[in-house]
Structures are given as structure tokens and as C-alpha cells.
DSSP file (Angstrom, degrees, kcal/mol; ACC not computed):
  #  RESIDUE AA STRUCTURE BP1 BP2  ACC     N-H-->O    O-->H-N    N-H-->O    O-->H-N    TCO  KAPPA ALPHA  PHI   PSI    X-CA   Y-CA   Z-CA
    1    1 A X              0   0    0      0, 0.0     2,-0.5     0, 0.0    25,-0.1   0.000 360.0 360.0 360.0-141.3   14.0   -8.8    2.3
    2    2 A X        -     0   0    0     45,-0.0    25,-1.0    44,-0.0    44,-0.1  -0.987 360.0-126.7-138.6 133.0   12.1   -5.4    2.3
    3    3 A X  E     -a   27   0A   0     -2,-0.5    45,-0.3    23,-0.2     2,-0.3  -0.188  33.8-161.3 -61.0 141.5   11.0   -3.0    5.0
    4    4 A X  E     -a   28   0A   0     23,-1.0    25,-7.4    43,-0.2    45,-0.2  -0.937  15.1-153.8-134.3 127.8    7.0   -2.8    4.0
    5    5 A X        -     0   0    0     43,-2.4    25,-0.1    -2,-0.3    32,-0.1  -0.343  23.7-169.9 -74.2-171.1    5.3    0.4    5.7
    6    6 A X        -     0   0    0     -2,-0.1    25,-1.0    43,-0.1     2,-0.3  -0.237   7.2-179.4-165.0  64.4    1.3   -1.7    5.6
    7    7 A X  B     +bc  31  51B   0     43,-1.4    45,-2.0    23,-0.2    25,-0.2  -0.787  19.4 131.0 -96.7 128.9   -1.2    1.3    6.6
    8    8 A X        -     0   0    0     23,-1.4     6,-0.1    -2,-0.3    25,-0.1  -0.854  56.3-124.3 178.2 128.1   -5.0    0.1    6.8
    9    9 A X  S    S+     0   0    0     -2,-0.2     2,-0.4    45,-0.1    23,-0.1   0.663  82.9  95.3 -40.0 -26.9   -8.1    0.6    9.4
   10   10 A X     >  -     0   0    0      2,-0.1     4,-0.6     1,-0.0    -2,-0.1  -0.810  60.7-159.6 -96.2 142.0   -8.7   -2.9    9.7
   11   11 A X  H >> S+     0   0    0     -2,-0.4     3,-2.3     2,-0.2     2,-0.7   0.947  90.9  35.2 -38.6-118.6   -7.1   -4.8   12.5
   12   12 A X  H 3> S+     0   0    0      1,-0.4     4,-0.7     2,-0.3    -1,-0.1   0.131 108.0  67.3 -99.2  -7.5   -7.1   -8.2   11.4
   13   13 A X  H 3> S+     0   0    0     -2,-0.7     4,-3.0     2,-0.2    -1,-0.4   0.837 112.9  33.0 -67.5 -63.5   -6.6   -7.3    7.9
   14   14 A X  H <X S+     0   0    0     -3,-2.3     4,-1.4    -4,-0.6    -2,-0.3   0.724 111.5  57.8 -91.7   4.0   -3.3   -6.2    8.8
   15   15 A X  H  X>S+     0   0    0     -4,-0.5     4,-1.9     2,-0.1     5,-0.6   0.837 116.8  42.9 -83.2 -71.5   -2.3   -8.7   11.8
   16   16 A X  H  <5S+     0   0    0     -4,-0.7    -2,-0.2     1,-0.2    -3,-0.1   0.799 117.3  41.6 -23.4 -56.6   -3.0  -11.6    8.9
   17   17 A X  H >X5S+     0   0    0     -4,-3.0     4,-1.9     2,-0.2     3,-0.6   0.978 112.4  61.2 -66.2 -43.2   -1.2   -9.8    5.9
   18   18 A X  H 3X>S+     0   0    0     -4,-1.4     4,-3.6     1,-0.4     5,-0.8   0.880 109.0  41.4 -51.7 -49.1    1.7   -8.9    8.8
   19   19 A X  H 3<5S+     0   0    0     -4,-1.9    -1,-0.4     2,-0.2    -2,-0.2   0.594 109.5  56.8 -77.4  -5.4    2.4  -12.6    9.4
   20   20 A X  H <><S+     0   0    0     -3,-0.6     4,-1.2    -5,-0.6    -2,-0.2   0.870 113.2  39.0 -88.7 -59.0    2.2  -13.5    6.0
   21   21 A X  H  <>S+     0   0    0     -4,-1.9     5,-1.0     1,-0.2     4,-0.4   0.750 113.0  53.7 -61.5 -23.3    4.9  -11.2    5.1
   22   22 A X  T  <5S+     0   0    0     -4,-3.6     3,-0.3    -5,-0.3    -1,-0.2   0.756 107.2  56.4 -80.2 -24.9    7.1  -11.6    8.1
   23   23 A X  T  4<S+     0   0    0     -5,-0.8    -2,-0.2     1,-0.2    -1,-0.2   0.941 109.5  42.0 -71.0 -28.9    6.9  -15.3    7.3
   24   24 A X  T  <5S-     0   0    0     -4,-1.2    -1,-0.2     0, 0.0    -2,-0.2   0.255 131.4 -91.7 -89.3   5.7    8.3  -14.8    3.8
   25   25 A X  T   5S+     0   0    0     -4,-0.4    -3,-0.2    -3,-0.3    -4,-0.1  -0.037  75.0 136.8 133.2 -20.6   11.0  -12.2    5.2
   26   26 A X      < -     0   0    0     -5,-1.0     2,-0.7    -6,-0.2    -1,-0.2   0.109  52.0-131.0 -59.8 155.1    9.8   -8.8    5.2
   27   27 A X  E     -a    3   0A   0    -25,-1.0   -23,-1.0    -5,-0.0     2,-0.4  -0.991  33.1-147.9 -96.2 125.3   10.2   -6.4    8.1
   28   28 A X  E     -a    4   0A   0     -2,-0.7     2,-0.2   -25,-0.2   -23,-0.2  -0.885  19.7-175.9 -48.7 118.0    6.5   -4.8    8.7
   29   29 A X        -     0   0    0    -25,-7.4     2,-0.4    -2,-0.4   -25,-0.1  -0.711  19.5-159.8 -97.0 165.6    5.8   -1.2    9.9
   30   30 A X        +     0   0    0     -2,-0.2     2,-0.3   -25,-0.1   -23,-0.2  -0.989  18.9 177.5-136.5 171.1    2.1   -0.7   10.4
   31   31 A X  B     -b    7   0B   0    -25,-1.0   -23,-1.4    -2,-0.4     3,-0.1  -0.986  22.7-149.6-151.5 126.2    0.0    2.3   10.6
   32   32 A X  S    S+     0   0    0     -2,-0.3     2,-0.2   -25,-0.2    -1,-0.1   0.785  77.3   5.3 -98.2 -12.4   -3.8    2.4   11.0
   33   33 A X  S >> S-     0   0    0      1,-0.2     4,-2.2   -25,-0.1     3,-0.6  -0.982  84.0 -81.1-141.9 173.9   -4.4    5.8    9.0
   34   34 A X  H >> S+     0   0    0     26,-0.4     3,-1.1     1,-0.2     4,-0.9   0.670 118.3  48.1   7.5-107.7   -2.8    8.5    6.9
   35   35 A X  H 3> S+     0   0    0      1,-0.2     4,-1.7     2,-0.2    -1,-0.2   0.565 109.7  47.4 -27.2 -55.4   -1.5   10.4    9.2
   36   36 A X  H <> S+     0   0    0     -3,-0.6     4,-1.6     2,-0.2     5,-0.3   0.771 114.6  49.5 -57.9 -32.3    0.2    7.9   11.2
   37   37 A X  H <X S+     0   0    0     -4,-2.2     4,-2.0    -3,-1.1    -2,-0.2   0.954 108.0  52.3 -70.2 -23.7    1.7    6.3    8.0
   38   38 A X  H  X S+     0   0    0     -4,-0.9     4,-1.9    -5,-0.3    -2,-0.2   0.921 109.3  49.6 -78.7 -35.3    2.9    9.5    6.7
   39   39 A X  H  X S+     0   0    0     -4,-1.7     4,-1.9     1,-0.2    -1,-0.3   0.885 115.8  44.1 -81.7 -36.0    4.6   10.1   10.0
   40   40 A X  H  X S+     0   0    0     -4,-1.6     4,-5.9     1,-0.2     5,-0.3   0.922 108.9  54.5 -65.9 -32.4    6.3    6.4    9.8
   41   41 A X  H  X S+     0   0    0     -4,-2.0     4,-2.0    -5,-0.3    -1,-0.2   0.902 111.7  43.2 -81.3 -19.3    7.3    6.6    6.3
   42   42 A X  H  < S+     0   0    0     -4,-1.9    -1,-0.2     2,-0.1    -2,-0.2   0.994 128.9  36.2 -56.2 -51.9    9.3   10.0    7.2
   43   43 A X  H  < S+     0   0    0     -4,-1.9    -2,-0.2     1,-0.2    -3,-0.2   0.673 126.0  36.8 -58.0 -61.7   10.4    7.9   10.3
   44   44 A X  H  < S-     0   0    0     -4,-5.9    -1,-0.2    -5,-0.2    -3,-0.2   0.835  76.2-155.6 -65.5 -60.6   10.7    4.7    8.7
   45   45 A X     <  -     0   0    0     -4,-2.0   -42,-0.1    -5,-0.3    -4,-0.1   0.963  37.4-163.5  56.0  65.6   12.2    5.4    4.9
   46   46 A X        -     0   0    0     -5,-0.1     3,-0.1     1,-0.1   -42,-0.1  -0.056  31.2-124.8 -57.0 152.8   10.4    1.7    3.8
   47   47 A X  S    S-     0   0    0      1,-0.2    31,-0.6    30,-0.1     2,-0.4   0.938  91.4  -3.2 -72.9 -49.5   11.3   -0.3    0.7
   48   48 A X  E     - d   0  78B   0    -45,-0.3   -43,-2.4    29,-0.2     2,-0.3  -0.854  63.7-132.3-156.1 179.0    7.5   -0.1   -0.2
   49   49 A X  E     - d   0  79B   0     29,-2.7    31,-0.5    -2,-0.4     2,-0.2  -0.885   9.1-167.5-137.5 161.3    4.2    1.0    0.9
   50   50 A X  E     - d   0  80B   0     -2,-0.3   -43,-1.4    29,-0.2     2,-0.4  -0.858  23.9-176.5-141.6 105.5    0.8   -1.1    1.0
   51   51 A X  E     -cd   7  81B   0     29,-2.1    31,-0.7    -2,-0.2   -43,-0.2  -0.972  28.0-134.0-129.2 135.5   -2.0    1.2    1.6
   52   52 A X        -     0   0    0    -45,-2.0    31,-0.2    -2,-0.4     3,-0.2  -0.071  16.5-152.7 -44.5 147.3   -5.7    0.8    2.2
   53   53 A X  S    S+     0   0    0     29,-0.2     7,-1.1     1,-0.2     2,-0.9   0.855  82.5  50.3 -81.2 -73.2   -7.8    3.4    0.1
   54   54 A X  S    S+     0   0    0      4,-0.1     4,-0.2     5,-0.1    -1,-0.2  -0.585  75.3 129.4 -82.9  98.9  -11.1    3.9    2.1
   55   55 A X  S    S-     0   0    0     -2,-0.9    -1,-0.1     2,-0.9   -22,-0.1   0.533  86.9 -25.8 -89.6-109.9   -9.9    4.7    6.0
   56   56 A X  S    S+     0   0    0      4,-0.1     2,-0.3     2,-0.0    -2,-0.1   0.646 143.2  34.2-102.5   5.7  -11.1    7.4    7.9
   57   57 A X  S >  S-     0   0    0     -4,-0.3     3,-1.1     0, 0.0    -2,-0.9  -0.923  94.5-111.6-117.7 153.9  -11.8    9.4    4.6
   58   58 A X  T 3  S+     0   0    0     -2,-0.3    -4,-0.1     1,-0.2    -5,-0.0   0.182 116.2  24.5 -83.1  16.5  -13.0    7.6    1.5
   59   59 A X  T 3> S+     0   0    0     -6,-0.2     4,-1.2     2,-0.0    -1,-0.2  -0.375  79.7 124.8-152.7  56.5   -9.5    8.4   -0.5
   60   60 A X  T <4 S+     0   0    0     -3,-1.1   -26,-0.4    -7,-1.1    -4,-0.1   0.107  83.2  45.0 -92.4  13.5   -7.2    8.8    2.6
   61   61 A X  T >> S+     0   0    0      2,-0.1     3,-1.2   -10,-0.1     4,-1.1   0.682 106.0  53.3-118.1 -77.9   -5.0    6.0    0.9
   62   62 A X  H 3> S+     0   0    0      1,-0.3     4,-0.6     2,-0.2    -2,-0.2   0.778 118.3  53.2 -64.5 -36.5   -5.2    7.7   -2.9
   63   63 A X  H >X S+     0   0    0     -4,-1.2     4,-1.5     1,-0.3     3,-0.7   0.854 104.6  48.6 -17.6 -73.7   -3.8   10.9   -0.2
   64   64 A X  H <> S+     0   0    0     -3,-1.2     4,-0.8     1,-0.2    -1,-0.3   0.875 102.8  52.7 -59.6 -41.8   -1.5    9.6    1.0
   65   65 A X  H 3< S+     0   0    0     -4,-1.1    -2,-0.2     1,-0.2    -1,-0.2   0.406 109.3  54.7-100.0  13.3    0.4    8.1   -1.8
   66   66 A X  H <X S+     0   0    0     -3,-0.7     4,-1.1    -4,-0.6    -1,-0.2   0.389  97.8  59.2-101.3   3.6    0.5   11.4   -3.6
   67   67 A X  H  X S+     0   0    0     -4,-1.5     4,-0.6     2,-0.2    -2,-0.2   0.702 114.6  51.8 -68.8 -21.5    2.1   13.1   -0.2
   68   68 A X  H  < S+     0   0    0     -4,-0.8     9,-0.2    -5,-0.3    -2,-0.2   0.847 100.4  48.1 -81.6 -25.3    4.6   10.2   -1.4
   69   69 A X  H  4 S+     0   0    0      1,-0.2    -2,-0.2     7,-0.1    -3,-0.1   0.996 114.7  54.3 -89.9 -58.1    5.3   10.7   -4.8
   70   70 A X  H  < S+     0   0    0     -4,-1.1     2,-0.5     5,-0.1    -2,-0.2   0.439  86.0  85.1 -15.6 -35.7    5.9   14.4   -3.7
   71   71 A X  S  X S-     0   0    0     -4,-0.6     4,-1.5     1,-0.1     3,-0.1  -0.865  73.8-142.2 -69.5 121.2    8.5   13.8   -1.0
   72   72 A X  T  4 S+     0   0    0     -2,-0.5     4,-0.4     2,-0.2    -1,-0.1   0.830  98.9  52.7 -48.0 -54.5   12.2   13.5   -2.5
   73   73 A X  T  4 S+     0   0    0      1,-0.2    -1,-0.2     2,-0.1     3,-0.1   0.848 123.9  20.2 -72.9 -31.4   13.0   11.0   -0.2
   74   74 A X  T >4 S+     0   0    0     -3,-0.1     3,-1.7     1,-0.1    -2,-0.2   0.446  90.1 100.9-103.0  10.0   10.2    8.4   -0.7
   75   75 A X  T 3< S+     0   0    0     -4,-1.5     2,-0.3     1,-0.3    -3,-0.1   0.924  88.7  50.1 -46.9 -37.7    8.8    9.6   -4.5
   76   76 A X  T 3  S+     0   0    0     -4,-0.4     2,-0.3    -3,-0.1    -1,-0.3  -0.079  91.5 109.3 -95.0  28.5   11.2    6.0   -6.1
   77   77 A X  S <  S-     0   0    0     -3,-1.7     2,-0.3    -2,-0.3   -29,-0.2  -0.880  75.8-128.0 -95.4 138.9    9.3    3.8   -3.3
   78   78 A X  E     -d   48   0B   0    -31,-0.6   -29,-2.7    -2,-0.3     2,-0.3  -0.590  23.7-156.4 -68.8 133.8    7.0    1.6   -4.9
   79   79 A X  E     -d   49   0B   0     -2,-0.3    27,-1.0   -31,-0.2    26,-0.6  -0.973   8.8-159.4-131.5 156.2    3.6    1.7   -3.6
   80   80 A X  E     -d   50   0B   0    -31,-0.5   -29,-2.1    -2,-0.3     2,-0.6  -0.943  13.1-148.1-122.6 138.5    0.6   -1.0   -3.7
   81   81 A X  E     -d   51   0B   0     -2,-0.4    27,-4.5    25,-0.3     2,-0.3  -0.931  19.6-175.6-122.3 129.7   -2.8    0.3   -3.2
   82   82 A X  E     +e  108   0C   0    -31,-0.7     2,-0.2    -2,-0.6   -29,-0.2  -0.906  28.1 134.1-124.1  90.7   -5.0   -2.8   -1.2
   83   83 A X  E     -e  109   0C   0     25,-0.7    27,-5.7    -2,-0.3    -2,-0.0  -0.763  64.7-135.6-158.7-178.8   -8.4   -1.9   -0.9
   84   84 A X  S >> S+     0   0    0     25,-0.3     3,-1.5    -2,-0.2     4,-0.6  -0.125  70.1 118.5-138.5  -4.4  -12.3   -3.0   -1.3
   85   85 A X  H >>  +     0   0    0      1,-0.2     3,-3.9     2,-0.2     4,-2.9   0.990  66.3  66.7 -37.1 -55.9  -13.1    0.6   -3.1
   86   86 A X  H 3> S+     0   0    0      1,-0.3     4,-1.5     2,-0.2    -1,-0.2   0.706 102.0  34.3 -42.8 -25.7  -14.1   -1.2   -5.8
   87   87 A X  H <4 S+     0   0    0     -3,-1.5    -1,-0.3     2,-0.1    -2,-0.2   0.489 121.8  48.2-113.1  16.9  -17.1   -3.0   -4.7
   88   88 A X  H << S+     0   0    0     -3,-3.9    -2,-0.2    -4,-0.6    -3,-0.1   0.657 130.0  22.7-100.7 -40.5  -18.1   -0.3   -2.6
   89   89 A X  H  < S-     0   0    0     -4,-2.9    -3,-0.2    -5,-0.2    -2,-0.1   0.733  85.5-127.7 -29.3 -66.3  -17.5    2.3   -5.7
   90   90 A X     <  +     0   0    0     -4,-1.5     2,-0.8    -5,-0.4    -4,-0.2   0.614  63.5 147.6  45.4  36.6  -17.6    0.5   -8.7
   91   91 A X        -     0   0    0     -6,-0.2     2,-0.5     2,-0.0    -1,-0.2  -0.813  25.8-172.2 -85.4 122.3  -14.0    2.3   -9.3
   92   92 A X        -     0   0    0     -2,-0.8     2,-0.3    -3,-0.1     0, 0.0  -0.947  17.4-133.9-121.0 124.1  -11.4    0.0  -11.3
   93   93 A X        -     0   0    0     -2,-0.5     2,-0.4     4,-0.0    14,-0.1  -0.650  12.5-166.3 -83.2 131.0   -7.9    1.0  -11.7
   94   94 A X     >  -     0   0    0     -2,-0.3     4,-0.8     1,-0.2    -2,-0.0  -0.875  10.2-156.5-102.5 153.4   -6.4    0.7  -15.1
   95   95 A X  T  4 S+     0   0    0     -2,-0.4    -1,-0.2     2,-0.1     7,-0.1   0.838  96.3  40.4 -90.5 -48.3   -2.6    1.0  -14.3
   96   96 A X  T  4 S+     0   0    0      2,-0.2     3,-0.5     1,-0.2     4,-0.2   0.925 123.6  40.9 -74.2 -50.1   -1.9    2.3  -18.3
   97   97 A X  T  4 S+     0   0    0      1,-0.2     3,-0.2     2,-0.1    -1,-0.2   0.929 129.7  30.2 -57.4 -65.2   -5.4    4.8  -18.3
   98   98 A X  S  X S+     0   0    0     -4,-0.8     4,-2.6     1,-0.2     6,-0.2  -0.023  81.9 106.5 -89.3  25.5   -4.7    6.1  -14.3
   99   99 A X  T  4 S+     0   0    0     -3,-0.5     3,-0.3     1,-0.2    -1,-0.2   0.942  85.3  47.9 -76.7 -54.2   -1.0    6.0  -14.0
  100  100 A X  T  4 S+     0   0    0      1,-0.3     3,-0.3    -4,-0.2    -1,-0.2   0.711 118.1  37.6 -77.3  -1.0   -1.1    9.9  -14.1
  101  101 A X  T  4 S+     0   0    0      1,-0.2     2,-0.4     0, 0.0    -1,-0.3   0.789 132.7  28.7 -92.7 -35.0   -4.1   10.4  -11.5
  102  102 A X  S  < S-     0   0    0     -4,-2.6     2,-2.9    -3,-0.3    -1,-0.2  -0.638  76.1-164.2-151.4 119.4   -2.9    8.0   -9.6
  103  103 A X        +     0   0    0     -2,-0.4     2,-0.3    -3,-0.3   -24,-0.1  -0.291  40.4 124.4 -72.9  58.1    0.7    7.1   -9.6
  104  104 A X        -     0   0    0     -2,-2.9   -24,-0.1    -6,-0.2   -26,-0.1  -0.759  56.5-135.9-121.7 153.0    1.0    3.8   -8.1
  105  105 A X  S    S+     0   0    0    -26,-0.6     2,-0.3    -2,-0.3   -25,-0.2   0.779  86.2  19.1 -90.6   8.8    2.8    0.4   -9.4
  106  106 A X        -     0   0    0    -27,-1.0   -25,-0.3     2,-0.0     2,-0.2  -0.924  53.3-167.1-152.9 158.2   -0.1   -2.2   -8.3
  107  107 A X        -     0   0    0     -2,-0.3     2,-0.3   -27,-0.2   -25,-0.2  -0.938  13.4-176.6-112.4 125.3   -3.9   -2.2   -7.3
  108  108 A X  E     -e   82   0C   0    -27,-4.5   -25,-0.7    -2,-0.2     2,-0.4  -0.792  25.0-130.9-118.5 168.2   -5.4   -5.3   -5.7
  109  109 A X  E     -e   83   0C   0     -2,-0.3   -25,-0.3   -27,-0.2   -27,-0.1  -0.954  46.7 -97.6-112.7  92.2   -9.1   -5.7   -4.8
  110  110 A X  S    S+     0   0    0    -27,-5.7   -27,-0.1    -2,-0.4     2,-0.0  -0.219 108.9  68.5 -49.3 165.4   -9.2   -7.1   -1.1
  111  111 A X  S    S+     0   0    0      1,-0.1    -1,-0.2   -29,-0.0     2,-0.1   0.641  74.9 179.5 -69.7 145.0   -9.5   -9.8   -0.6
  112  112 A X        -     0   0    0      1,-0.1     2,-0.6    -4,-0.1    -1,-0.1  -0.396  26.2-130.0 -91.4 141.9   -6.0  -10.6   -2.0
  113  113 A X     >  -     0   0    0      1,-0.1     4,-1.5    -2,-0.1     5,-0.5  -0.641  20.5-128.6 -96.1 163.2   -4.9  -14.1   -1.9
  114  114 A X  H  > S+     0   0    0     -2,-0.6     4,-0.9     1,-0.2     5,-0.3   0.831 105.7  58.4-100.2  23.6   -1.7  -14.2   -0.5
  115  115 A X  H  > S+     0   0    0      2,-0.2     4,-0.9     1,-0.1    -1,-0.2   0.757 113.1  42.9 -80.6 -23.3    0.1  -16.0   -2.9
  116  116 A X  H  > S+     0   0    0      2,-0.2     4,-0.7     3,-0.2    -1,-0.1   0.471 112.9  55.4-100.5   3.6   -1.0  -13.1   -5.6
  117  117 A X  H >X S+     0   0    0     -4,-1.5     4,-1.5     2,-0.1     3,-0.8   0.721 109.9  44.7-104.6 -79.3   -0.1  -10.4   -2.8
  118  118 A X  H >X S+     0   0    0     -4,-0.9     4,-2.1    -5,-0.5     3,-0.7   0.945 112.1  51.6 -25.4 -53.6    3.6  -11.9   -2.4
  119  119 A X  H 3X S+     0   0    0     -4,-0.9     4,-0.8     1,-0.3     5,-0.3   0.969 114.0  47.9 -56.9 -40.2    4.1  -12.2   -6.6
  120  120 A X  H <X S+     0   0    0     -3,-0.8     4,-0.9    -4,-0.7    -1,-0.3   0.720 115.2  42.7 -83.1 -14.5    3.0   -8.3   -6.8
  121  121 A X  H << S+     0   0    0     -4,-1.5    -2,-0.2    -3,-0.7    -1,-0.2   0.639 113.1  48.9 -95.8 -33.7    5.2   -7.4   -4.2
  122  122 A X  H  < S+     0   0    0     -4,-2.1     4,-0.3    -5,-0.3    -2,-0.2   0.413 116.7  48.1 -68.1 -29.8    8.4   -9.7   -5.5
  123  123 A X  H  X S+     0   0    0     -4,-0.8     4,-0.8    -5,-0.3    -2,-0.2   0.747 115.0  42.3 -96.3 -69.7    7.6   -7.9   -9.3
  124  124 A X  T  < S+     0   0    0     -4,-0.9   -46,-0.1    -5,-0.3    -2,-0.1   0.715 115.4  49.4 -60.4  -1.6    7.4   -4.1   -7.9
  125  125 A X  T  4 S+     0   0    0      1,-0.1    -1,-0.2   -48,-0.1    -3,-0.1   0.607 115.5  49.5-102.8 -30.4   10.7   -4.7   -5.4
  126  126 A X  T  4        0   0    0     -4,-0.3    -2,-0.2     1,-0.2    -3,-0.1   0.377 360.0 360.0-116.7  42.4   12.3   -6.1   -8.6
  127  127 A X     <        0   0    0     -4,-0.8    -1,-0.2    -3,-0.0    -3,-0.1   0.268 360.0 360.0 -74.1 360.0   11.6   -3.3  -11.3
């Protein structure tokens, strides 16, 4: 299955998702902000990224995943943006409207179930 880097603030956010994805196969990295992800994904070279939006800046996620599309070695990684902006916001991602502001191949609205977190993750690994 597929290396997922999983960078997000919350503790139990990511101990939950991590065992849901190690249970269906996946290798998990995790990272609890930017900085630490960016340094894993150099580190790492993941199949696919899951990052929180609001960490310790309130678009340290949207940050992050254009330091990604900008790197040569991870720009083709698929990334999934998993976040709670929205009801803190009112921000809503259209994928066809925002692909060029913000280049990612999913947005979910924590909380995610994880049957619908697995299906988006199984569709962007097999683009």
C-alpha cells in the first residue's frame, strides 16, 4: 500500500486516522506542523500527503502544499487537504473553481468518516 506523510496539530486526530490507515495497509509518517512535515516529506519521499489547514498559522497546511507542488521531487504526489477551516471560515473548496490557488486533488471537512477518507485516498493513489 502507500507511504502517507499525515501532518496535523491534533493528537488524537492523527493517532485515530493513523490506525485506521495502518489497518487498511498504509505506512504512516506523521508530523504535527509545517515545518516538521516539510522536513519528513524531503526525508520521507511519501506516496501522498494529508494535511491539516489551520495549525500553528491559519493556512500553514494551504503552505505547505505549495512548498510541494514546487519541489521536483514531490510536485506528482497527490495531496489531501483535512481540515475544519470551513466551519471556522465559512471557506469551501471548489476543486474545478480553486484548482489554480490551491492545487490539491481532495478537500474533506473534518470530521471525515473513515470509510469516505479511505475511498478519497484509493481514487487519488489510483489517478
Amino acid at each position: 500500500m502507500a507511504k502517507i506523510l499525515l501532518v496535523d496539530d491534533d493528537p488524537d486526530f492523527v493517532e485515530v486516522t493513523k490506525l485506521i490507515l495502518e489497518k487498511n495497509g498504509h505506512q504512516v509518517i506523521t508530523a504535527a506542523s509545517g515545518e516538521e512535515g516539510w522536513k519528513k516529506a524531503q526525508e520521507e519521499n511519501p506516496d501522498l500527503f494529508l494535511l491539516d489547514v489551520m495549525m500553528e498559522t491559519p493556512d500553514e497546511g494551504f503552505q505547505l502544499a505549495y512548498k510541494i507542488r514546487k519541489d521536483d521531487k514531490l510536485k506528482q504526489k497527490p495531496i489531501i487537504l483535512l481540515t475544519a477551516v470551513g466551519k471556522v471560515t465559512g471557506f469551501k473548496f471548489d476543486k474545478e473553481k480553486d484548482e489554480d490557488f490551491l492545487p490539491v486533488e481532495e478537500y474533506i471537512e473534518k470530521p471525515v468518516k473513515p470509510e469516505d477518507l479511505l475511498d478519497k485516498i484509493n481514487k487519488v493513489l489510483n489517478k
